[in-house]
MIKE-314232 format. One record per residue (C-alpha): residue in one letter; x, y, z. Coordinates in pm, whole numbers, plus 50000, padded with zeros to 5 digits. Example, Ala and Ser with C-alpha at 12.3 -4.5 7.8 and 13.67 -1.06 7.14 Angstrom:
<nodes>
<"a"; <51230; 49550; 50780>>
<"s"; <51367; 49894; 50714>>
</nodes>
This chain:
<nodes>
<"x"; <20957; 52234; 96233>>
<"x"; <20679; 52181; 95925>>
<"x"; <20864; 52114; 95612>>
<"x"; <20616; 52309; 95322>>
<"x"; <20613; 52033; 95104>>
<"x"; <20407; 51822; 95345>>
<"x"; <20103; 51814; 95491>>
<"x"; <20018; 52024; 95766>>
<"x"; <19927; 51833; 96071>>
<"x"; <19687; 52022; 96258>>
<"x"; <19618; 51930; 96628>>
<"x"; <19331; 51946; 96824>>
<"x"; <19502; 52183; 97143>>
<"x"; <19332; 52541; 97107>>
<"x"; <19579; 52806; 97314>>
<"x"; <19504; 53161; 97420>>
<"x"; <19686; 53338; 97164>>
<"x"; <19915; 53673; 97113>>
<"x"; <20009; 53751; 96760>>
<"x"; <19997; 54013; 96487>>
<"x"; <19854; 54029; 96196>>
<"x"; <20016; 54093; 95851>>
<"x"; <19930; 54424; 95645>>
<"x"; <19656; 54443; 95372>>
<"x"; <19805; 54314; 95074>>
<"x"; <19497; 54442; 94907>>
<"x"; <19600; 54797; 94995>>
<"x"; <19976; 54687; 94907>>
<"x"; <19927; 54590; 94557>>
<"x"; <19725; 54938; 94516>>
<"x"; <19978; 55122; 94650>>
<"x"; <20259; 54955; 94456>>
<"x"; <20123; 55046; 94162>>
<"x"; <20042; 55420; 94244>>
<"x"; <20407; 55415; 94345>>
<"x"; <20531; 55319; 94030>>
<"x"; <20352; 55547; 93853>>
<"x"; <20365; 55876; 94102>>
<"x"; <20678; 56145; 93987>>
<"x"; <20890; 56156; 94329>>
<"x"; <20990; 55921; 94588>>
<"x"; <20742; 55683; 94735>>
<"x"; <20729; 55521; 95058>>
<"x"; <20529; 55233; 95193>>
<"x"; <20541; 55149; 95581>>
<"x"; <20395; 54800; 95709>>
<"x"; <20430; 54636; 95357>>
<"x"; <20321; 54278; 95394>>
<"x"; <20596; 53975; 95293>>
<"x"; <20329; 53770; 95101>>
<"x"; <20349; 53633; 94814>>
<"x"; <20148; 53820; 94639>>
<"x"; <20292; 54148; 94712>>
<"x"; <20668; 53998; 94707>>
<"x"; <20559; 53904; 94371>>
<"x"; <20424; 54237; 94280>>
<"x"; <20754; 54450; 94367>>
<"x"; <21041; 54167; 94189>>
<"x"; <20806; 54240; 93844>>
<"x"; <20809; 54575; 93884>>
<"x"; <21166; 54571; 93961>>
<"x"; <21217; 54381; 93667>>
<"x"; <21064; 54654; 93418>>
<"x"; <21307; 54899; 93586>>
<"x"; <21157; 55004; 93884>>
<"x"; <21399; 55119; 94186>>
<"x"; <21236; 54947; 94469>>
<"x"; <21362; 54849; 94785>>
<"x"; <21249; 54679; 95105>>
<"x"; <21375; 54646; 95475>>
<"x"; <21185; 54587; 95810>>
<"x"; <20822; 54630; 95597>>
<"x"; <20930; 54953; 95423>>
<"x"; <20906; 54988; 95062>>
<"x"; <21055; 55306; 94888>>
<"x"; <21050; 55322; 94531>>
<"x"; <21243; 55590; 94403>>
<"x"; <21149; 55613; 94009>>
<"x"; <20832; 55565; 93777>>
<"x"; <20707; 55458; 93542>>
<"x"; <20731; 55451; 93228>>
<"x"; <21013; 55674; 93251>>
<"x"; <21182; 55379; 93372>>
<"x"; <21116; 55122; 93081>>
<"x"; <21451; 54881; 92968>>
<"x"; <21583; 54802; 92650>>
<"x"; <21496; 54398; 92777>>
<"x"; <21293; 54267; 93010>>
<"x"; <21271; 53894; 92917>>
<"x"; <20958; 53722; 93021>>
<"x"; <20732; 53838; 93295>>
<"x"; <20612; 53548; 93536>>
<"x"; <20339; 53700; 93719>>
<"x"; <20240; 53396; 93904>>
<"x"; <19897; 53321; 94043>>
<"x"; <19783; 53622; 94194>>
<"x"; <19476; 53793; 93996>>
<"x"; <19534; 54142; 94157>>
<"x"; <19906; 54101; 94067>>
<"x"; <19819; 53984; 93693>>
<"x"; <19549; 54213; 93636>>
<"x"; <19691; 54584; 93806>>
<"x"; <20049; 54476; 93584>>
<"x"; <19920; 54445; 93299>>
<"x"; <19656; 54760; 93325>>
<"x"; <19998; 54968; 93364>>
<"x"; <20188; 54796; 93110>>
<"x"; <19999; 54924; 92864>>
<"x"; <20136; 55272; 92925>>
<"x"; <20490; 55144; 92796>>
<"x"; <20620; 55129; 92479>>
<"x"; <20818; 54833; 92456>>
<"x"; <20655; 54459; 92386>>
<"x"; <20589; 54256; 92725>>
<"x"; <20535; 53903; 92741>>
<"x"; <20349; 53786; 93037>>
<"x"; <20343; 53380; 93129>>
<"x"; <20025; 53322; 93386>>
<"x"; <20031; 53056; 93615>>
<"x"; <19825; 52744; 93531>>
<"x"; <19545; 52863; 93798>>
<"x"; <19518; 53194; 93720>>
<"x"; <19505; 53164; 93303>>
<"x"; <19138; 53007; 93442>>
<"x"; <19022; 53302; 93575>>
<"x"; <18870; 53596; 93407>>
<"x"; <19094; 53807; 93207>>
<"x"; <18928; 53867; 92852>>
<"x"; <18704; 54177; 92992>>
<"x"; <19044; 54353; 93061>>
<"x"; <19218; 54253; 92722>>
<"x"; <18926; 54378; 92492>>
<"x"; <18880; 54695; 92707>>
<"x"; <19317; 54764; 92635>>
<"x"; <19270; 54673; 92267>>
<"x"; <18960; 54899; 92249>>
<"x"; <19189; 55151; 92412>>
<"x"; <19456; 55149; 92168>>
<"x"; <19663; 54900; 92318>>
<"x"; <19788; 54557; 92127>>
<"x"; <19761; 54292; 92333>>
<"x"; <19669; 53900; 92250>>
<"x"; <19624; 53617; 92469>>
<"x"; <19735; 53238; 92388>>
<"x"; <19639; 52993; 92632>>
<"x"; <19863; 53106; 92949>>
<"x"; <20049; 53370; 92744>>
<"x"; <19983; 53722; 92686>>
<"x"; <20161; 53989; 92465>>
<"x"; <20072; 54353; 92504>>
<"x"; <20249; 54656; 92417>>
<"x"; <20141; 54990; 92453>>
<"x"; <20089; 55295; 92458>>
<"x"; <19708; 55346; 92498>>
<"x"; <19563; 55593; 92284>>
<"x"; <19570; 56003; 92288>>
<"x"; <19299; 56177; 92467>>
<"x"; <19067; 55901; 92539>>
<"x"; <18779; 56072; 92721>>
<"x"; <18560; 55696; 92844>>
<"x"; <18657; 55383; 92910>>
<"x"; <18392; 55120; 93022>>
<"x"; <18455; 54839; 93169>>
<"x"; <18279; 54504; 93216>>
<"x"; <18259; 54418; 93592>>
<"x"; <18046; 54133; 93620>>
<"x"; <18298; 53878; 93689>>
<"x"; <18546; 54110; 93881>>
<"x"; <18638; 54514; 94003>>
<"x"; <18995; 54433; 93967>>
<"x"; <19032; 54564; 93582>>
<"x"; <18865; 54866; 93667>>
<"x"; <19095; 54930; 93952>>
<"x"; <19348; 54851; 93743>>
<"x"; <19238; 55112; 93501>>
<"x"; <19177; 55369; 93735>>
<"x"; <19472; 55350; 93885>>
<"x"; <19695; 55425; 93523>>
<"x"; <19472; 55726; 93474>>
<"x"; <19481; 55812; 93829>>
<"x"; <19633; 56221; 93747>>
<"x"; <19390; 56223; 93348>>
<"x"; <19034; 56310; 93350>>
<"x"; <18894; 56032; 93230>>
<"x"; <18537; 55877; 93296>>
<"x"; <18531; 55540; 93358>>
<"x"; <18174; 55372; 93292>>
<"x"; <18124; 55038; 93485>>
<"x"; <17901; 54809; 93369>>
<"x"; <17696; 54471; 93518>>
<"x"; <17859; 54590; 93853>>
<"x"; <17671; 54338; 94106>>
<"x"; <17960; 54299; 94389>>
<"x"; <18260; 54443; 94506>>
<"x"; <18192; 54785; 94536>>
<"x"; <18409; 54819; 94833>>
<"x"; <18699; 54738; 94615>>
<"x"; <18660; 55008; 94383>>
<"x"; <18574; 55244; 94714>>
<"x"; <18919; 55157; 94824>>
<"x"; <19093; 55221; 94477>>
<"x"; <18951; 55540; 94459>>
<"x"; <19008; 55645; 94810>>
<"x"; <19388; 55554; 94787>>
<"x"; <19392; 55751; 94414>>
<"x"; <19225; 56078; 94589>>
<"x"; <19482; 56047; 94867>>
<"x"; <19791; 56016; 94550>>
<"x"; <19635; 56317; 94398>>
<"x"; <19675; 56537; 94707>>
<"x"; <20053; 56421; 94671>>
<"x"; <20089; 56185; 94957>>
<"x"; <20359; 55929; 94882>>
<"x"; <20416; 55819; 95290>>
<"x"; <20170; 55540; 95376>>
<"x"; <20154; 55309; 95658>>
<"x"; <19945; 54996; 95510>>
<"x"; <19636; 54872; 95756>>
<"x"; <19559; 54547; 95937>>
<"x"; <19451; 54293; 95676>>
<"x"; <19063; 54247; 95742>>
<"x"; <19045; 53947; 95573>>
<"x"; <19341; 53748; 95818>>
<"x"; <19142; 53948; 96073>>
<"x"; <18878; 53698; 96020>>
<"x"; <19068; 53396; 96082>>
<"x"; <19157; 53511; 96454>>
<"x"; <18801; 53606; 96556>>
<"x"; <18675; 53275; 96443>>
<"x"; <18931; 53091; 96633>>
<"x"; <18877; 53314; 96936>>
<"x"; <18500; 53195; 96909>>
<"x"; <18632; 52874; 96990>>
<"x"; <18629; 52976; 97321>>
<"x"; <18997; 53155; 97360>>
<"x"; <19151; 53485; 97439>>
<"x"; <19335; 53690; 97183>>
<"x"; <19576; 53961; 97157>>
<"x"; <19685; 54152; 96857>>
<"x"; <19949; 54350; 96911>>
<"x"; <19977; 54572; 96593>>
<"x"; <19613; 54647; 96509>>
<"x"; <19568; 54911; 96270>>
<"x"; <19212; 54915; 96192>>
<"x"; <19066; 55010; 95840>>
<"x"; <18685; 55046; 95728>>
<"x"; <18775; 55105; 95330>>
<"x"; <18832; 54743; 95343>>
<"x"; <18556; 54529; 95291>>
<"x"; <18619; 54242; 95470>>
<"x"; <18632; 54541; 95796>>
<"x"; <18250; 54388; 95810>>
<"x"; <18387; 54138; 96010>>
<"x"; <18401; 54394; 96283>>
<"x"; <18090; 54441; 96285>>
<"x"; <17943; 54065; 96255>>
<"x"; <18171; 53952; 96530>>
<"x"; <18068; 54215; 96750>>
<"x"; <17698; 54097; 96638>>
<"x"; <17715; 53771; 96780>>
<"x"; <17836; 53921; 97149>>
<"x"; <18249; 53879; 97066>>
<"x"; <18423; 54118; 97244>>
<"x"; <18693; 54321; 97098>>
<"x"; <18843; 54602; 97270>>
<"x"; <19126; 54852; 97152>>
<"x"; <19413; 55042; 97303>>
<"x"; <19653; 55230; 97078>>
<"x"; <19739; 54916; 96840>>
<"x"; <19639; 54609; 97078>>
<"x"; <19306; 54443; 97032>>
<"x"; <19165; 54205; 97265>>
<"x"; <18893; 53955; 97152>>
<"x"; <18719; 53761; 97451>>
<"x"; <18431; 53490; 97347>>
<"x"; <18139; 53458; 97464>>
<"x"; <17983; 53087; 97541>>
<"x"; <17719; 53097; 97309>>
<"x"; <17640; 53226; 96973>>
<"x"; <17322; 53276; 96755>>
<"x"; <17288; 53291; 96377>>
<"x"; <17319; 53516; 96166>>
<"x"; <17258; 53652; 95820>>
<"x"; <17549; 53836; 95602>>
<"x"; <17493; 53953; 95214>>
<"x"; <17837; 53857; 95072>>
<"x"; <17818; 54133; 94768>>
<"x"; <18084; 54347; 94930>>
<"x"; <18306; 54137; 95155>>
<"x"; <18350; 53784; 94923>>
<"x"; <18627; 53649; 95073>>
<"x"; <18460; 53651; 95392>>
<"x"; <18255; 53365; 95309>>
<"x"; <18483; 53088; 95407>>
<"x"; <18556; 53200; 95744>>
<"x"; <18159; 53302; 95779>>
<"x"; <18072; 52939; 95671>>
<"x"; <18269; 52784; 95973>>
<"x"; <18163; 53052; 96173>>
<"x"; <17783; 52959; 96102>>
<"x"; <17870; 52593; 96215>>
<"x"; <17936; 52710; 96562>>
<"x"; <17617; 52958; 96580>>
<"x"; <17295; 52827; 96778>>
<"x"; <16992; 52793; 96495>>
<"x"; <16996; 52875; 96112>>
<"x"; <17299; 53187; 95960>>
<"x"; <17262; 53258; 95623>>
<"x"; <17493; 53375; 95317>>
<"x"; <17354; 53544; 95084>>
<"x"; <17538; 53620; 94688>>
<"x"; <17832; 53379; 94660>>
<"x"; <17789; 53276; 94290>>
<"x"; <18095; 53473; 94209>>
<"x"; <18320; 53306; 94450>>
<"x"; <18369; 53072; 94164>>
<"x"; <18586; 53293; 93966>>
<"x"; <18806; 53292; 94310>>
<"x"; <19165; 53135; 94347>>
<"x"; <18962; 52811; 94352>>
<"x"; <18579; 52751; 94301>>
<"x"; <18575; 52903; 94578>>
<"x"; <18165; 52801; 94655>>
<"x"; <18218; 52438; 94532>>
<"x"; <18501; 52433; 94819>>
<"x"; <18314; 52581; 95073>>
<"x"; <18029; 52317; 95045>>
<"x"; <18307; 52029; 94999>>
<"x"; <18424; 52134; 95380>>
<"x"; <18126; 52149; 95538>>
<"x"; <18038; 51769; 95378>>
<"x"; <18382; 51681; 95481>>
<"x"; <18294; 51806; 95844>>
<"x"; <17914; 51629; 95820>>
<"x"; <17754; 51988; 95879>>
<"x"; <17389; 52034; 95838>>
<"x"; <17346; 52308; 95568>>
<"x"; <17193; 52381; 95236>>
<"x"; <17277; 52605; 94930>>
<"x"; <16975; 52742; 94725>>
<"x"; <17148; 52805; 94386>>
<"x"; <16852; 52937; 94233>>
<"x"; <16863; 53210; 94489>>
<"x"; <17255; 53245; 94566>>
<"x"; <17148; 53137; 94972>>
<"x"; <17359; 52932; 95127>>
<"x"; <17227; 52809; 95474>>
<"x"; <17401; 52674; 95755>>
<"x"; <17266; 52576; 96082>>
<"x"; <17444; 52448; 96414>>
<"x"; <17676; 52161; 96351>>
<"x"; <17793; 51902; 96622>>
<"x"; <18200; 51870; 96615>>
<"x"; <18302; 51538; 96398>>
<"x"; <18549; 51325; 96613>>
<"x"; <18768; 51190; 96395>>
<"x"; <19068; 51301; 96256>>
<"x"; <19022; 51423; 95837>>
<"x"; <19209; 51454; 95555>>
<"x"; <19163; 51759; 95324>>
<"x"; <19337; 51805; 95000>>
<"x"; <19331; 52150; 94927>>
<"x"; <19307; 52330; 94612>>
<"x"; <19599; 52647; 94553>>
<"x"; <19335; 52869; 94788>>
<"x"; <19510; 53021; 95115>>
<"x"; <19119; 53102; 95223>>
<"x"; <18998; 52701; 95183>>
<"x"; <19352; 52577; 95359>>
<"x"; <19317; 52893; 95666>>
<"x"; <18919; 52760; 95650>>
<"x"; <18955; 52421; 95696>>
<"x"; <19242; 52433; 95964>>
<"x"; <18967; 52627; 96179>>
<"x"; <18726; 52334; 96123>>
<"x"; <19001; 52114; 96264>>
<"x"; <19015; 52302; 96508>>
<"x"; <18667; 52256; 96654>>
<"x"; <18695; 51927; 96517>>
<"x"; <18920; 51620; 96613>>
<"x"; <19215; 51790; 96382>>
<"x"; <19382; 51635; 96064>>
<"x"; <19618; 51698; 95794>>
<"x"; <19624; 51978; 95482>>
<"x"; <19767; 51937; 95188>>
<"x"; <19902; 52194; 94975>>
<"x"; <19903; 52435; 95304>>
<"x"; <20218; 52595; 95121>>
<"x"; <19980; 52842; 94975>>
<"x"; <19867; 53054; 95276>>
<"x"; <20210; 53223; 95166>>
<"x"; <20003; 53404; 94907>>
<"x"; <19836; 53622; 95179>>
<"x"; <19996; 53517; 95560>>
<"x"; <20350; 53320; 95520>>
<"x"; <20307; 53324; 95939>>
<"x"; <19976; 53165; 95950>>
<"x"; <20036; 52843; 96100>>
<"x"; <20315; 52956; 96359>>
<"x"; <20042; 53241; 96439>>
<"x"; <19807; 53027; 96530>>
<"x"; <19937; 52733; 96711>>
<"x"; <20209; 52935; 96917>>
<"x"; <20203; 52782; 97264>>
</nodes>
C-alpha cells in the first residue's frame, strides 16, 4: 500500500479499467454555500470526499452551521447568518481558491469579526479584486500577507455591484451566490474566460430560487478527462456511476473525445469508452474549459499531426503556474511542441513515447500530478512527488486507475 508521504511509483502496465468517478466538487462548493444560506433544510446527494469540499463543510461547521455527512449525503439543517457564534477562533481555509473565495463572499453577511489564515499557495493567487469590491460594498475587510480580517454586514439596499473578472469568475460567483433571493445587478467587467462558471452559478441560484433544496451532485467533468485520456491509450473503460452534466465546462471533453473517434456509450449510469487505434489533431479554445488543458496537452502528444490550444495565459493564476507546468512536462517527456505567447497558442504535435523511467517533482496541483501520471503511462513510468495532493479533487485517483 502507497504511504502519501512518498513518491508515487507509477508503472508502466495499462489495465482495462472499471471505476467511478467522484462528484463535481465544483457544483459541491456551490451548493454548500446556497445551503448555508437557504431558510429550511438542505440536502446534498453524491457529495464528493475531497479535500476541497471536506474543507468547505468543517468551516462552515465551524461558524455554526448544522451539517452532517454519511454515505455522500450532506444535510444542513440551519443558515446562515442566523447561525453566527459568540467565537469562532481562526478560520484555516486551506488552499482551495473556490473554498477561500465563496467563504469569504458570505462572511461578509455576518456581523461578528472573522479572521481567515490562507495557505502559503493560495495567499499567491488573486484575491484583491474580491476585497476592494466587499470594502466598496460596505464591508471591512484588510488583508496582511496570508491573513485576512473582514467583518460584515454589507451595506443596505445596494442596487450594483461590479466586479473585476479578469483574473477569475470565482468572486462573482461568490457574490451572486450571497444575493442569490435580492435584486441586485451585478456588472462584470474584463470578463475574457470562464463564462461557463458563472453559467453554472446562476443555473444552480435559479434552481434555489424555485425552492429546491434536494440535489444529487453530477459526474465531475474535469476527473472525466483523466479516464478518456487513459482509455486513448488503447484500453476499455467502465464507469459505473455516470451522471452526465453539460453546465460544466470541462463537459467539452465529451465532445472532443468523441471528435477524435473515442467511443463512449451510455446505459442508465454506466459509460463505456472503447479507443480507437489512431487519432488526429485537434484544435480546442481553452476560454471556457481551463482546467482541461493539462489533460488536452497529453492528449495532443498521442494525436497524429499538429492539435492546438488556444487562451491559456490565465492558467497561471491556477493552483500552480499552471502553463509554466504544462510546458515543463512535455520537456520532461521530450515532446515536440511550441507555445506562441504573443498569441496565447500553444502547439503540440505527435510525440514518440520516451523510454526511460522520469522523475517529476510536482508542484501542490492535483491537475499537473493526474497529468503527468498519464504521461507515464504512455511512457516508460516513474515516480511523483507530492502526489498527496490529488486529494484536493479525487482522494481515489491512484487506486482508480491502476486497479488490476
Amino acid at each position: 500500500m502507497h504511504h502519501p508521504d512518498l513518491p508515487y511509483k507509477v508503472g508502466i502496465k495499462l489495465n482495462n479499467l472499471e471505476l467511478c468517478l467522484p462528484g463535481s466538487k465544483s457544483v459541491a462548493a456551490r451548493l454548500l454555500i446556497l445551503g448555508s444560506l437557504y431558510p429550511g433544510e438542505f440536502i446534498i446527494n453524491n457529495c464528493p470526499n475531497c479535500m476541497d469540499v471536506v474543507n468547505m463543510e468543517n468551516l462552515l461547521k465551524q461558524i455554526g452551521l448544522d451539517i452532517s455527512r454519511k454515505n455522500g449525503v450532506v444535510k444542513i439543517l440551519n443558515s446562515f447568518p442566523d447561525c453566527e457564534k459568540t467565537s469562532v477562533g481562526l478560520l484555516l481555509p486551506g488552499e482551495g481558491g473556490t473554498t477561500n473565495r465563496f467563504l469569504i463572499g458570505m462572511l461578509g453577511l455576518g456581523k461578528l469579526t472573522y479572521r481567515l489564515k490562507l495557505g502559503p499557495g493560495v495567499s499567491k493567487r488573486p484575491m484583491d479584486a474580491l476585497v476592494t469590491t466587499l470594502n466598496q460594498c460596505g464591508v471591512s475587510i484588510k488583508r496582511e500577507k496570508n491573513e485576512i480580517v473582514l467583518k460584515g454586514p454589507y451595506s443596505k439596499n445596494l442596487e450594483k455591484i461590479e466586479v473585476d473578472c479578469s483574473q477569475t469568475t470565482q468572486f462573482l460567483s461568490s457574490l451572486k451566490m450571497v444575493f442569490f433571493n435580492q435584486p441586485i445587478t451585478f456588472i462584470k467587467t474584463n470578463l475574457t474566460s470562464s463564462q461557463k462558471y458563472l453559467d453554472l452559478t446562476d443555473d444552480l441560484i435559479s434552481r434555489v430560487k424555485r425552492d429546491q433544496n434536494y440535489f444529487i451532485i453530477p459526474t465531475d467533468m474535469s476527473a472525466l478527462s483523466y479516464v478518456i485520456a487513459y482509455a486513448m491509450l488503447g484500453k476499455e473503460i467502465t464507469i459505473n456511476n455516470f451522471i452526465p452534466d453539460a453546465m460544466q465546462a470541462d463537459y467539452k471533453i465529451i465532445e472532443i473525445a468523441r471528435q477524435l473517434g473515442l467511443s463512449l456509450s451510455q446505459d442508465k449510469n454506466t459509460l463505456r469508452l472503447s479507443p480507437q487505434k489512431h487519432y488526429d489533431g485537434f484544435e480546442v479554445d481553452l476560454n471556457n474549459c481551463l482546467d482541461l488543458a493539462p489533460t488536452l496537452s497529453f492528449m495532443a502528444t498521442i494525436c497524429r499531426g499538429t492539435s492546438c490550444l488556444k487562451n491559456l495565459k490565465q492558467l497561471r493564476f491556477k493552483e500552480s503556474n499552471r502553463l509554466g507546468e504544462i510546458l515543463n512536462l512535455l520537456k520532461l517527456f521530450r515532446c515536440n511542441y511550441c507555445y506562441h505567447e504573443i498569441e496565447d497558442i500553444l502547439e503540440i504535435n505527435y510525440s514518440e513515447p520516451v523510454r526511460e523511467s522520469v522523475e517529476y517533482h510536482a508542484p501542490s496541483d492535483h491537475r499537473m500530478v493526474m497529468t503527468a501520471y498519464l504521461f507515464m503511462k504512455r511512457n516508460y513510468g516513474g515516480l511523483i512527488y507530492n502526489a498527496r495532493c490529488v486529494e484536493k479533487s479525487w482522494p481515489e485517483f491512484f487506486i482508480s486507475m491502476d486497479s488490476p
